[in-house]
N, C-alpha and C positions, 0 to 999 in steps of 0.2 A: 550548526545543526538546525535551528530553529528556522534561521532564512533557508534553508535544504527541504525545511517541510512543507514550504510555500510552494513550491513547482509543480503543477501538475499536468498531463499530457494523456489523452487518448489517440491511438496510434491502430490502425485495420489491418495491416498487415502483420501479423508475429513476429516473421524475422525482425521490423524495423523493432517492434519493441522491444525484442531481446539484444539489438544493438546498440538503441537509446539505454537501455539500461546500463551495460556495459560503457557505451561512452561515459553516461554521469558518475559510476560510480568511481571508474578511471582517473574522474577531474576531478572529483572531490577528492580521491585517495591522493594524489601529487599535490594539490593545494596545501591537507592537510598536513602530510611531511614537510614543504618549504615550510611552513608557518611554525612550526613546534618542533623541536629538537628532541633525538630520540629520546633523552630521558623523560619528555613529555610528553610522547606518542603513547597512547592506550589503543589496542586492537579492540576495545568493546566501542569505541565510536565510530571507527570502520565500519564495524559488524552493524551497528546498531543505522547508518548512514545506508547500508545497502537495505535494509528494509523497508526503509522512509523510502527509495528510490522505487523499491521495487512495487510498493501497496501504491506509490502516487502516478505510475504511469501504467497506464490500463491497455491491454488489446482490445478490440470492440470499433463496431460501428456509433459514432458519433449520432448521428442521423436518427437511427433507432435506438439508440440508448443502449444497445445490449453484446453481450459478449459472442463469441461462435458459437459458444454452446446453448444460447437464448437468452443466457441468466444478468441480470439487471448488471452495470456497470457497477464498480461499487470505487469508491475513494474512502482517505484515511483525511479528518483533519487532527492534528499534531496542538492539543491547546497546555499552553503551559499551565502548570498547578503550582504555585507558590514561585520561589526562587530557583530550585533545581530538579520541578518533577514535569511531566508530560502525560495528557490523558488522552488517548486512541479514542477517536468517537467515528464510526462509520458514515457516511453521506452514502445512499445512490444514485446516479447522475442524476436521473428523473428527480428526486427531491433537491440538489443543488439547482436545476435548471426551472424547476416550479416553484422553487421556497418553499415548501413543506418541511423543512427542517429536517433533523437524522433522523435513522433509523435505529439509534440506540445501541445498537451488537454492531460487532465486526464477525465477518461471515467466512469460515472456512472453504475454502477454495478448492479444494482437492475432492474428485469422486469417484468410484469405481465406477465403468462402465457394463451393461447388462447385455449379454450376447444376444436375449431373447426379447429385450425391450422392446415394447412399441414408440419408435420414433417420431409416429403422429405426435402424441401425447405433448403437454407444455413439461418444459422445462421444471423440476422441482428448485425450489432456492435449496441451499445449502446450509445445515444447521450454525444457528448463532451462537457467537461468542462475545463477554465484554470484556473488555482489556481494562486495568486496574493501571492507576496512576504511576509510574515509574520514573525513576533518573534517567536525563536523555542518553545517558550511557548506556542504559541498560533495555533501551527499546529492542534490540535485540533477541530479549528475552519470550517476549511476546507474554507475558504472562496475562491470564486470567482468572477471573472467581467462579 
């Protein structure tokens, strides 16, 4: 899981990143069965592996840093907390690519769309959240405070 948090990828077109997704989580799910026999197989590291996959490879132009919908690229880095926990810290491309360091929150991703908006208008960010230290089994969970 830990070498799985190291990968990361911005990809322009959706499809492909909804493929790369699919590809990675694919190889990691077959790796994981050859290597551990079912009575050692836990489905919360599946689960918790396709989230790593999914926060670390971005749609977005590269170039502009930014998503389709304007909003900053954002990545997850995965830093271990002792022997067996993991702390979610947000990076946005822009601050990985200038060293300014995180941004502290991981940022919900999901928005209604407004039929009457003005699409002049910038982009809003999307309200922040922090992820609280967890078992790498249990990234999954997403939890926060």
């Amino acid at each position: 899981m830990q070498a799985l948090s190291t990968l990361y990828g911005i990809e322009l077109m959706e499809d492909n990143v909804e493929m790369l997704v699919m590809n990675m989580v694919n190889t990691f799910r077959d790796a994981y069965f050859k290597t551990f026999s079912p009575e050692e197989q836990n489905q919360k590291i599946l689960k918790s592996a396709n989230v790593i996959i999914s926060a670390n490879m971005a749609q977005g132009n590269a170039l502009t840093r930014k998503t389709a919908t304007g909003n900053s690229i954002v990545f997850s880095e995965w830093k271990p907390v002792g022997k067996s926990k993991v702390q979610r810290t947000e990076y946005t491309f822009d601050s990985i690519v200038e060293g300014s360091g995180p941004t502290g929150t991981v940022q919900e991703h999901s928005e209604q769309l407004d039929l009457f908006a003005d699409f002049d208008a910038e982009p809003e960010e999307p309200k922040s959240k922090n992820y609280i230290p967890v078992k790498w089994e249990d990234i999954y969970k997403q939890l926060t405070d």
